[in-house]
Residue, then its C-alpha position, 0 to 999 in steps of 0.5 A: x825325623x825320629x820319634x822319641x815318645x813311646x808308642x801306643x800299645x795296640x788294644x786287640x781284642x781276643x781272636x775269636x770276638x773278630x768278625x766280618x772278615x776272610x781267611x786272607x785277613x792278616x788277623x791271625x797273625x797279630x796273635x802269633x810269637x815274633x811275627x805278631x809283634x812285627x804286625x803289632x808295631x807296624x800299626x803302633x808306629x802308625x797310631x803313634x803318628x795320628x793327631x787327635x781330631x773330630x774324624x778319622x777315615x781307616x781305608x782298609x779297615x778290614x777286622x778293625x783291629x785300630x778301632x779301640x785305640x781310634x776310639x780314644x784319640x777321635x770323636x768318630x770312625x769311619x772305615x773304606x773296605x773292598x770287602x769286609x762286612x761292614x755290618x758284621x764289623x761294626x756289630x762288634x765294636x757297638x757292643x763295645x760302646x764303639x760307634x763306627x761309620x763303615x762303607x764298602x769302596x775303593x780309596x780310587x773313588x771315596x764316596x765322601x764330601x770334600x774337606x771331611x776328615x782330621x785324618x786318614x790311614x791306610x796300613x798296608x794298602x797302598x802297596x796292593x795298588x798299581x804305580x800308576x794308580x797311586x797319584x789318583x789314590x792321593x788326590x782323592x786322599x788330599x779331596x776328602x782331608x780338611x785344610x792341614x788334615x793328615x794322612x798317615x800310610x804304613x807299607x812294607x819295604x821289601x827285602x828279602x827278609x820279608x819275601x821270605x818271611x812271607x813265603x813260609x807263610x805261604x803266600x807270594x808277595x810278589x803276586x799281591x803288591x805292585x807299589x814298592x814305598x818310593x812309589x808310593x812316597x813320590x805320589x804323596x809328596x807330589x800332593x801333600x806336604x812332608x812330615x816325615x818318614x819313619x822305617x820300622x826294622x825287622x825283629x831281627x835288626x841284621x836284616x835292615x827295615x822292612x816298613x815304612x810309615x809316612x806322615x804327610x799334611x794338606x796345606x792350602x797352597x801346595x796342588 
C-alpha cells in the first residue's frame, strides 16, 4: 500500500554539532551528494509512517539524527543504543530544548515496563541481527508497545547495486547484516499485525528497491 502524502523532510543539524558516536556511525553519509539523499529518505519514508502519540522508543539511536523531527510528533524520546553515549547525545539535543531518555541495551532484552510505548523504530537494525534472533527481537517489541501501538522498521534490501554501492565505501556488507527483509518481515508478522510494506528505490531506479520499510500494529488478539 502506497503512501501518497508527502514525506517529511529530515531536520539534520550541522555535521560537526553530533556527538556521542564512532567513526562507524553512518553519519557522514547523510551529508554527501547522492548517497546522502538515499540515507535521508530512507528515515523520511520511516518518520512519515509514525503516528503522533505520548512515547516513542528509537532502538539504534546512534547520533540522533530523528531526534528533531520525533520531537515534534511525540511528548517523549527514548533511545536503546549498544553503544553510543548516551550522555554525550543527549547533551546535544537538551541544548536544543529536546529532552530525551536514553540507555545502552540491546532490543533482544529491552529494559522497559510492558505496554510502554505509541511507537518503536528500529532504521537499519534489525538486519545486523541473526534470523534466528529476530522472533525474540519482535516479542520484546510487541512486550514493550501498548495495545494498537506501532512498530515502524526500515532494513536494506540487498541487490547488487548496494553491495556495490557499499563496497566502494569501503566496507563488506555482507560481513555486517545477517537478516535479509523476508526474515525480518516473516518475525514480525508472526507477532504483530500487517499495515504495510513500503520499498524504497535506488537513486537510480534501473537498479530496482533497495530499502524497505514496514509498518506493523500490536492487537490484543494476535500472539
Amino acid at each position: 500500500m502506497p503512501r501518497t502524502s508527502a514525506l517529511p523532510k529530515l531536520k539534520l543539524l550541522p555535521y560537526r554539532e553530533y556527538a556521542g558516536v564512532d567513526c562507524d556511525d553512518p553519519l557522514r553519509f547523510y551529508f554527501w551528494p547522492i548517497i546522502g539523499k538515499m540515507y535521508r529518505r530512507r528515515i523520511e519514508l520511516c518518520l512519515a509512517e509514525c503516528t503522533p502519540g505520548r512515547r516513542v522508543l528509537e532502538v539504534g539511536f546512534g547520533s540522533g539524527v530523528t531526534f528533531p523531527n520525533l520531537g515534534e510528533i511525540y511528548e517523549e524520546i527514548h533511545g536503546l543504543d549498544l553503544s553510543a553515549s548516551v550522555e554525550d547525545v543527549a547533551a546535544v539535543f537538551k541544548a536544543r530544548q529536546i529532552e530525551t531518555h536514553l540507555r545502552n541495551g540491546s532490543v533482544l532484552a529491552m529494559p522497559y515496563d510492558n505496554d510502554f510505548f505509541d511507537t518503536v523504530l528500529l532504521i537499519s537494525i534489525l538486519e545486523h541481527l541473526k534470523p534466528a534472533e529476530q522472533p525474540q527481537a519482535f516479542q520484546e517489541i510487541r512486550r514493550v508497545l501498548k495495545p494498537a501501538g506501532q512498530v515502524i522498521y526500515g532494513v536494506p534490501i540487498e541487490r547488487r547495486f548496494m553491495v556495490f554501492m557499499f563496497r566502494l565505501l569501503g566496507c563488506k556488507i555482507r560481513e555486517h547484516h545477517f537478516s535479509t527483509e523476508k526474515d525480518v518481515f516473516n518475525a514480525a508478522d508472526n507477532v504483530l499485525d500487517h499495515v504495510r510494506v513500503i520499498q524504497m528505490r535506488s537513486v537510480a531506479s534501473l537498479f530496482g528497491s533497495v530499502y524497505e520499510v514496514g509498518h506493523f500494529v500490536k492487537r490484543c488478539s494476535k500472539g
